[in-house]
C-alpha positions, 0 to 999 in steps of 0.5 A: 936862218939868215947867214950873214956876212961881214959887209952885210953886218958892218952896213947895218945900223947898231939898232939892227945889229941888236934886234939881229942879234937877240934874234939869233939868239933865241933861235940858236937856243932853240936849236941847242934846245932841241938837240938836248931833248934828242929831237933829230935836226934837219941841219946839222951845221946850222948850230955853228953857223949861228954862233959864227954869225953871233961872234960876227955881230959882236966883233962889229960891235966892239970895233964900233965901239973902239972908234 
């Protein structure tokens, strides 16, 4: 899990913010995954920092697309 920050994600290119995005993603829907089939986490708090990263992408990408 790669937390990204504001800076990092407004330097990236809008393909990178795709592929990043999708990536998360599908890695936060395995982790949801896992917690509905009771399987224990390792990190509790991964799961809110990927929604967090995911609005961050989006934000950028709409303010993009504003300008």
């Amino acid at each position: 899990m790669a937390i990204l920050k504001i800076k990092q994600i407004k330097g990236m290119k809008s393909e990178e913010l795709n592929k990043k995005l999708s990536e998360l993603r599908l890695e936060l829907m395995k982790e949801s995954g896992n917690v509905k089939m009771g399987r224990p986490i390792k990190n509790p708090g991964k799961i809110k920092e990927l929604r967090r990263t995911i609005a961050r992408i989006l934000t950028v990408k709409k303010e993009r697309g504003k300008e």
